[in-house]
C-alpha positions in Angstrom: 99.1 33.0 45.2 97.7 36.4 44.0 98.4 40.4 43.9 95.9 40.5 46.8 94.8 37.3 47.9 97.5 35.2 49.8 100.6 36.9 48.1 103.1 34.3 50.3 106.1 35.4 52.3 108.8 36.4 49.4 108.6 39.7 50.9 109.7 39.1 54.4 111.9 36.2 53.1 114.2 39.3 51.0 113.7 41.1 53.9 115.8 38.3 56.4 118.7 38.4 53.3 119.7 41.7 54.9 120.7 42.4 58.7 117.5 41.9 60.4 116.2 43.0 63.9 113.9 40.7 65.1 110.5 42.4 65.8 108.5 38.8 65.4 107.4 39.8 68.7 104.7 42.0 67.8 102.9 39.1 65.8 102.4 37.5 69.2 100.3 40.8 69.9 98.4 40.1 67.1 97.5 36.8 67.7 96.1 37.8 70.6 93.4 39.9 69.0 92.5 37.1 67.0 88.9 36.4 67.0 88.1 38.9 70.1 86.4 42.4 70.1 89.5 43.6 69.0 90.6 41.6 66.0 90.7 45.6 64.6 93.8 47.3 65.1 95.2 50.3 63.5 99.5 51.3 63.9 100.7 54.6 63.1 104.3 55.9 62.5 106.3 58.0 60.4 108.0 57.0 57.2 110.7 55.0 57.5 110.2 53.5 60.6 109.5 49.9 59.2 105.7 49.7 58.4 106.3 48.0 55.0 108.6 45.6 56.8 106.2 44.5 59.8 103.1 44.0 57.2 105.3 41.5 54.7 106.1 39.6 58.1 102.5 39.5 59.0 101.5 38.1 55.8 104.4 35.9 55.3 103.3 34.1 59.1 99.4 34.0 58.5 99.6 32.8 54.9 97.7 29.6 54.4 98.6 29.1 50.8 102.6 29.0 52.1 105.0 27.2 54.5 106.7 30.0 56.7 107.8 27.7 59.4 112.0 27.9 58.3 111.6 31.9 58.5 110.5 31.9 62.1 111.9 29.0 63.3 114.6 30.7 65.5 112.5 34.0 65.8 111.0 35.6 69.4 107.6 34.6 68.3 108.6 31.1 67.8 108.7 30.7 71.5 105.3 32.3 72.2 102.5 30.1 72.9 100.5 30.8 70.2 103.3 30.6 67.7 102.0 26.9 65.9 98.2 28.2 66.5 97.5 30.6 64.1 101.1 29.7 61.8 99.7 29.8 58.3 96.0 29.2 59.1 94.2 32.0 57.5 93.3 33.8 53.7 95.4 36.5 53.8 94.5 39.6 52.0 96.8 42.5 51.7 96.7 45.8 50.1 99.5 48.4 49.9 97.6 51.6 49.1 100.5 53.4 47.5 100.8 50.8 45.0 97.0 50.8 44.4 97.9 54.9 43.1 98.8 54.0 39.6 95.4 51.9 38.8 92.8 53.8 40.2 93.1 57.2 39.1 94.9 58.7 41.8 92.6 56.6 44.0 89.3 58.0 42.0 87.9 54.5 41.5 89.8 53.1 44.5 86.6 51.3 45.7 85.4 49.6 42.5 88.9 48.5 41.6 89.7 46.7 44.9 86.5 45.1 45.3 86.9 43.7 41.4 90.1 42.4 41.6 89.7 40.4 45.5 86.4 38.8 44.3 88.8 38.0 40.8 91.1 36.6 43.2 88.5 35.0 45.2 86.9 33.3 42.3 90.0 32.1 40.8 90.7 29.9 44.3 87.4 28.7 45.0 85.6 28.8 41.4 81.9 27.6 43.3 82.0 30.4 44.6 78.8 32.8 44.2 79.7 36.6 43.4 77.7 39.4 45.1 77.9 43.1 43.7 78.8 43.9 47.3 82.5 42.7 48.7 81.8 42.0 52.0 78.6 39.6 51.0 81.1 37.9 48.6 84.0 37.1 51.4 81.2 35.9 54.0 80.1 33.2 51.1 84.1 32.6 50.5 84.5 31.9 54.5 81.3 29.8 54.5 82.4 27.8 51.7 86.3 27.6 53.0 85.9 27.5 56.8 88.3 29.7 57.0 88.0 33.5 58.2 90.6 36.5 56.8 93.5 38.0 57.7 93.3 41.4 56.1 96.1 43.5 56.0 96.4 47.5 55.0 99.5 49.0 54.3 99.8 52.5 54.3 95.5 52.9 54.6 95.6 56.7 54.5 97.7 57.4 51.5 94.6 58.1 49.6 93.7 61.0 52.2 97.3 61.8 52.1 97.2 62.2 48.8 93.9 63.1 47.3 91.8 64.4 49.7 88.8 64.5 47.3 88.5 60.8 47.4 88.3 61.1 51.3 84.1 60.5 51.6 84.9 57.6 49.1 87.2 56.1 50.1 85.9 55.7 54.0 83.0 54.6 52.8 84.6 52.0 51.5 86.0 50.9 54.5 83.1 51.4 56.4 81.5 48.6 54.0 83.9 46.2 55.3 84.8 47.1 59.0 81.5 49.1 60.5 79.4 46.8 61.3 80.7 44.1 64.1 78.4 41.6 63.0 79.8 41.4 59.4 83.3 42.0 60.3 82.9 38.6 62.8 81.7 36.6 60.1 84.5 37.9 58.0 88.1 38.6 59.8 90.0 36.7 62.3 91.2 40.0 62.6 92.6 42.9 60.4 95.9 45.0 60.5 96.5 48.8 59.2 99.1 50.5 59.4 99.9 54.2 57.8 101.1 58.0 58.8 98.3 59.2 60.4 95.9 57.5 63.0 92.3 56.2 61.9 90.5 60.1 60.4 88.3 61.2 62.6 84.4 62.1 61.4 82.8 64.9 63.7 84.1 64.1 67.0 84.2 59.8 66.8 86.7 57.8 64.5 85.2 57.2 60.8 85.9 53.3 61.8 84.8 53.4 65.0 86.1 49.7 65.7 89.9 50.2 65.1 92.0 50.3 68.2 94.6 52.9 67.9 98.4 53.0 68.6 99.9 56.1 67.4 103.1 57.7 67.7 101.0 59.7 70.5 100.2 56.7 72.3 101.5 53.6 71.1 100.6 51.4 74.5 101.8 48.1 74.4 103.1 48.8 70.6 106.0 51.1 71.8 108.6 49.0 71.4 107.4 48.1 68.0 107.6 51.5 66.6 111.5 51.4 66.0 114.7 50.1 66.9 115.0 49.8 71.3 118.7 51.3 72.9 119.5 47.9 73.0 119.1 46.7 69.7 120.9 50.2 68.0 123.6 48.9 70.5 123.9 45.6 69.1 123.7 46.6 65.5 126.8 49.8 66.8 128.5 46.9 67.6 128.1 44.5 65.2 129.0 47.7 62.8 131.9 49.4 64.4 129.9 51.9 64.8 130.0 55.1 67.5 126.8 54.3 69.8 127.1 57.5 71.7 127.4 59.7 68.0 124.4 57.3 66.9 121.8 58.2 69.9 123.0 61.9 69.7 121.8 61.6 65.6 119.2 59.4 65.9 117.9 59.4 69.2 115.0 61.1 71.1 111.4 59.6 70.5 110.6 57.7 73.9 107.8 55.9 75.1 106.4 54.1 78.7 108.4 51.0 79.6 109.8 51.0 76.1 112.5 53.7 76.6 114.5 55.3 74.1 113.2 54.7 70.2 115.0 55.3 67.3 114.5 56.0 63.7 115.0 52.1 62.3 115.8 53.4 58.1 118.1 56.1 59.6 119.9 54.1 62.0 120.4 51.0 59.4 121.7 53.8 56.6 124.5 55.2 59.2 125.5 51.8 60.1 126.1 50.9 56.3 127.3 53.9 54.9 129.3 54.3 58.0 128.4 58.3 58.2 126.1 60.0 60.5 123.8 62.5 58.4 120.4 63.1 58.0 118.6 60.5 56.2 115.2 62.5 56.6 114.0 62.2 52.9 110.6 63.2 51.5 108.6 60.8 50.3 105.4 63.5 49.3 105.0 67.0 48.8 102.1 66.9 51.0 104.5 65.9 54.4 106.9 69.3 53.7 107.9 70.0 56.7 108.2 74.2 56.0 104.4 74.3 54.7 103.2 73.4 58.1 105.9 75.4 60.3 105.0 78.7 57.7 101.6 78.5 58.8 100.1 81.9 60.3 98.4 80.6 63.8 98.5 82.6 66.5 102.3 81.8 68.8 103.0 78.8 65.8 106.6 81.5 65.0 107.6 81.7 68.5 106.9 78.0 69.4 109.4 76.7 66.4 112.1 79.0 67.5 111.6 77.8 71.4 112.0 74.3 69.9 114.9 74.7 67.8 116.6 76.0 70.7 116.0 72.7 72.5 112.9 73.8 74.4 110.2 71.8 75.2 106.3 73.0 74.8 103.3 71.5 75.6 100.4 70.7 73.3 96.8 69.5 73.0 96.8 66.5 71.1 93.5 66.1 71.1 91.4 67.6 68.2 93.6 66.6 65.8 91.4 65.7 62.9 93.7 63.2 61.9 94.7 64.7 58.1 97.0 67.4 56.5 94.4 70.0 55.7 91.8 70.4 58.8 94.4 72.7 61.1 92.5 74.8 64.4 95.2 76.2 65.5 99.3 75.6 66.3 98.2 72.6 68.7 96.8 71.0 65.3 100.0 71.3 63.5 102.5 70.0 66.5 100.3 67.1 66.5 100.8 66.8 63.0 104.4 66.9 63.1 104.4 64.4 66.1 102.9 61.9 63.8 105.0 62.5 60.9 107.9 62.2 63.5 109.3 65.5 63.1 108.6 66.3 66.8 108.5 63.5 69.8 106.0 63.6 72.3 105.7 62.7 76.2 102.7 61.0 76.9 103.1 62.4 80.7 104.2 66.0 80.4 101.9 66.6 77.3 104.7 68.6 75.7 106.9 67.8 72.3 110.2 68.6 71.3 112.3 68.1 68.3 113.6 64.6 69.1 117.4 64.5 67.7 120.7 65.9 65.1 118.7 64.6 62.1 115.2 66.5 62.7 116.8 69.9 64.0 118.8 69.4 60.9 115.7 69.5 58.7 113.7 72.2 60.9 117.1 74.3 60.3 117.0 73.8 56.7 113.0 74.6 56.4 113.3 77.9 59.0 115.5 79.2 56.4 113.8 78.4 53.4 110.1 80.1 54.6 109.0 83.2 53.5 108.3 84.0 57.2 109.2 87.7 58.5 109.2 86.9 62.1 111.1 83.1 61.4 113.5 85.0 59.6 114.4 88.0 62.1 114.9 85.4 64.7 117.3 83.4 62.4 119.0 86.7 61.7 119.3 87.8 65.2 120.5 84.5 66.8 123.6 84.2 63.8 124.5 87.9 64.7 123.9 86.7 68.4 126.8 84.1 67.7 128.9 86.2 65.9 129.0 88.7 68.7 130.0 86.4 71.4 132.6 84.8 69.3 134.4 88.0 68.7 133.2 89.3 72.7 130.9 91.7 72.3 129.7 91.7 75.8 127.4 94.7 75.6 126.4 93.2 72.3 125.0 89.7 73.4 123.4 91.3 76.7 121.4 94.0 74.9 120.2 90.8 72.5 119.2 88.1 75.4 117.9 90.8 77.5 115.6 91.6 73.8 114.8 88.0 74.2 114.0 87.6 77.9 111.8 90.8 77.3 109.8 89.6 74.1 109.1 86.4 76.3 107.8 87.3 79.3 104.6 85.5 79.5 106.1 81.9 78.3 109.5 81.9 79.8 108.0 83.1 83.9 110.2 86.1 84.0 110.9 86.0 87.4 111.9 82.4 87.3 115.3 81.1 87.5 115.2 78.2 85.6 113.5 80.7 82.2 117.6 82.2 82.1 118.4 78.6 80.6 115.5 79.1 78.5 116.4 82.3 77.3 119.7 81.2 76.2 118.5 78.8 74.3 116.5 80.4 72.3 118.0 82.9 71.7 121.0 81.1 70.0 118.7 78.9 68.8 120.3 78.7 65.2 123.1 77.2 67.0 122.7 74.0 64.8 124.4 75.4 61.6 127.6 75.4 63.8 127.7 73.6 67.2 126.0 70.7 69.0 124.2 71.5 72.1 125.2 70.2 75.5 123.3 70.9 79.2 124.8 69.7 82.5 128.2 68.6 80.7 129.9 66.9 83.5 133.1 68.7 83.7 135.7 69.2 85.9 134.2 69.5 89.2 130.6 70.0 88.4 128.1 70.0 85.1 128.4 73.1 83.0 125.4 75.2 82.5 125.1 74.9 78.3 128.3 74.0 76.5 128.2 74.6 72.2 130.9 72.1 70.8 131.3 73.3 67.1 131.1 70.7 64.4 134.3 69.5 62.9 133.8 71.0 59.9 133.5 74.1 61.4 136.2 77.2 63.0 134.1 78.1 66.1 135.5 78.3 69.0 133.8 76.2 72.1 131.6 78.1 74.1 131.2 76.8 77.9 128.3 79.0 79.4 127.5 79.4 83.4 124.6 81.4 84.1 123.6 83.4 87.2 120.7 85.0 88.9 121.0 88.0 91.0 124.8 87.6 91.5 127.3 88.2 89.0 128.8 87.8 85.4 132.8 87.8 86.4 131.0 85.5 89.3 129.7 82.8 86.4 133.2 83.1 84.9 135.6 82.9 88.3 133.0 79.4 89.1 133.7 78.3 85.3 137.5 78.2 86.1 137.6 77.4 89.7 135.8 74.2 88.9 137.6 73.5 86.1 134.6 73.2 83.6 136.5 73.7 80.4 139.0 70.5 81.3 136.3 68.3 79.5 136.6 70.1 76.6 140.5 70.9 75.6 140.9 67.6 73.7 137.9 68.7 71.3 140.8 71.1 70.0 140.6 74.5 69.4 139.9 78.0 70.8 137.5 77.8 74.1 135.5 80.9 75.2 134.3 81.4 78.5 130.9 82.8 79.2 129.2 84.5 82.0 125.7 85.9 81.9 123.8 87.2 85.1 120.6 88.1 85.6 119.6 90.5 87.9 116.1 90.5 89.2 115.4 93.7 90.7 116.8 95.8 87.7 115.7 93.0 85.5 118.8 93.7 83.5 121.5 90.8 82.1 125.1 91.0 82.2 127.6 89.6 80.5 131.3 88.8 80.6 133.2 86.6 78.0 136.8 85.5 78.2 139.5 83.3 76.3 140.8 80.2 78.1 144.1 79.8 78.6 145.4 76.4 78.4 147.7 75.8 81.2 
């Protein structure tokens, strides 16, 4: 058993001494790449969404050097039909790029150190074997010698771009050695397994390892439900917790894929469930993933696009020339891609638009908007709390003047003329709403759904604000509907003061209206 070379399954065995959702599954997926055009494939997802955990199990099952059988005996992959195939069959080699850091230099001599110490490793389990000054000539003699082919396992492959972009030429060279050419990699791998941040970095216009098949947090195919926790597993570990699944999807909830549904934030969800408190558990792991460095950036519509998405908006992006590292930005389309695959911003694969996917993340895109240096960030932040302030204490003219400023300054994005941009206005134009309430649309309530509801937080004085909205009819018309439907009969046992709230928009005049009431609790 070595560093690099078969390191055994200690890792996923620690990992089983703690509650443990059962993603086995996903080695079936693998096993099915053994040995086929694409033994290559490359999984990417945010931190804290379990890649660490998923490479231990995948070492722990192919590791010929151990006996794994008693950790997946009653695991889904057990039942798959290729479960006693490939059970501890092949040299495993894994390397966990972060922990690489301190050795090399800040990843400097990266190549030279990892092709010393696998050939040391090599040597040391088959001493006839015949060293080349080239790694990959050295592990076809090892398979040659062995029969048996590689498992070869990356964790976190792009920390060195991550985190020392000078080493970048390097350092894909280096993989290039070992994964360019088909004919070697066949000789060499079964099949091979990274997983990191960012997908595979792109080199002109093709992948700098061309063979790798993707699964990003863009399109994570037949992955998705491998990404993080499924609605019904957070719902098993609510229950299993005593834990408040509805308060859990509103925190943690959001990312979604095809046929996979709603996916959650595994480290986040398994933190609230043990520390029994719903907060944001969003920590930094590097400088280099700040979230306010990239949302301070000066392309062209970048300000207006986070404001329209802390307000709860969606927006659509080009994924597409994303050049797959933190420093080669285009444009705003570059850096919502980014923040897709550092999972600060969920995507749909169908619309082509993101949005900020849950409580946590609009917590930390709050934070960050008030932290920048930005002028315009920071006038909209200024405006929307004064925006609040005045409706709380019912200054009509007050809020109509400023959502009419904001209809106005959004013409071109929000349609003007459109009735469904009014809900879009709103929105972002109390889109600092986060510091005090929790955002509801089409709260079923009395006899209908309210327009936009604000609930405050509990640790807040703000009265409730239940919202109707009109077009080309009238404010006191949005407030008699409020009331003779009974809207704010969903609300009284949140406690506290309730404000009613009727804005109109008029189309001919294109002027808004607004009329704000206290309910009366009958």
């Amino acid at each position: 058993m070595g560093i690099y070379l078969n390191p055994g399954n200690s890792g996923f065995a620690g990992i089983l001494n703690d509650l443990y959702i059962d993603k086995t599954g996903l080695i079936a997926l693998i096993n099915n790449s053994v040995e086929t055009p694409g033994r290559l494939t490359c999984i990417s997802r945010p931190r804290r969404f379990g890649k660490s955990f998923a490479a231990q199990m995948l070492c722990a099952y192919y590791d010929r050097t151990c006996d794994s059988s008693d950790l997946f005996r009653d695991k889904i992959i057990s039942r798959d039909q290729s479960y006693q195939q490939h059970l501890n069959q092949y040299n495993v080699i894994y390397v966990d790029m972060t922990y690489v850091k301190t050795f090399t230099d800040s990843y400097k001599t990266l190549a030279s150190y990892l092709s010393g110490k696998i050939t040391e490793e090599l040597m040391a389990s088959c001493p006839e074997l015949a060293v080349s000054n080239e790694l990959p000539a050295t592990m076809i003699r090892a398979v040659e010698l062995t029969g048996t082919k590689f498992i070869m396992i990356i964790d976190e492959w792009d920390a060195p771009i991550r985190e020392n972009p000078s080493v970048q030429q390097e350092y894909l060279e280096f993989l290039r050695t070992l994964f360019k050419s088909s004919q070697t990699t066949a000789k060499i791998f079964a099949a091979a397994y990274m997983t990191g941040i960012l997908p595979v970095k792109k080199d002109g216009r093709q992948s700098a390892i061309s063979d790798f098949r993707e699964y990003t947090m863009v399109t994570p195919r037949k992955f998705g439900e491998y990404v993080g926790f499924t609605e019904e597993e957070v719902r098993w570990l609510c229950e299993r917790g005593n834990t408040d699944f509805l308060a859990m999807k509103q925190w943690y909830d959001g990312y979604s894929f095809r046929d996979v549904g709603s996916v959650y934030n595994p480290n986040s969800v398994m933190q609230a469930v043990d520390n029994g408190t719903f907060d944001s558990y969003w920590t930094e792991t590097s400088a280099a993933e700040s979230l306010m460095g990239y949302i301070s950036m000066g392309y062209a519509g970048l300000t207006r696009v986070i404001a329209e998405l802390i307000g709860g908006m969606e927006v659509r992006v080009n994924t597409n020339g994303f050049a797959n590292d933190l420093v080669t930005f285009k444009g705003r389309d570059d850096v919502l891609t980014l923040l897709v695959h550092l999972g600060y911003l969920a995507y749909d694969e169908c619309a082509k638009t993101v949005r900020i996917p849950n409580e946590e993340i609009r917590l930390e895109f709050s934070k960050s908007v008030r932290e920048t240096d930005h002028a315009e960030t920071i006038r909209r932040v200024v405006e929307s709390d004064r925006l609040i302030r005045d409706t709380i204490h019912l200054r009509e003219e007050a809020v109509s003047e400023q959502i009419q400023k904001i209809h106005s300054e959004e013409t071109t994005p929000l349609h003007y003329n459109k009735e469904d941009s009014l809900r879009s206005v709103i929105k972002l134009a109390y889109y600092t709403y986060k510091d005090y309430y929790l955002q509801w649309e089409e709260l079923p309530a009395g006899e209908g759904c309210a327009d936009i509801v604000y609930l405050p937080r509990r640790d807040s004085d703000f009265p409730v604000l239940v919202i109707e909205l009109k077009w080309n009819q009238t404010a006191e018309g949005a407030i008699g509907q409020i009331k003779k439907k009974h809207y704010p009969k969903a609300v009284e046992a949140y406690g506290g003061e309730i404000l009613l709230v009727g804005i109109n928009y008029d189309k001919g005049s294109r002027t808004h209206t607004c009329r704000i009431e206290r309910y009366r609790i009958e």
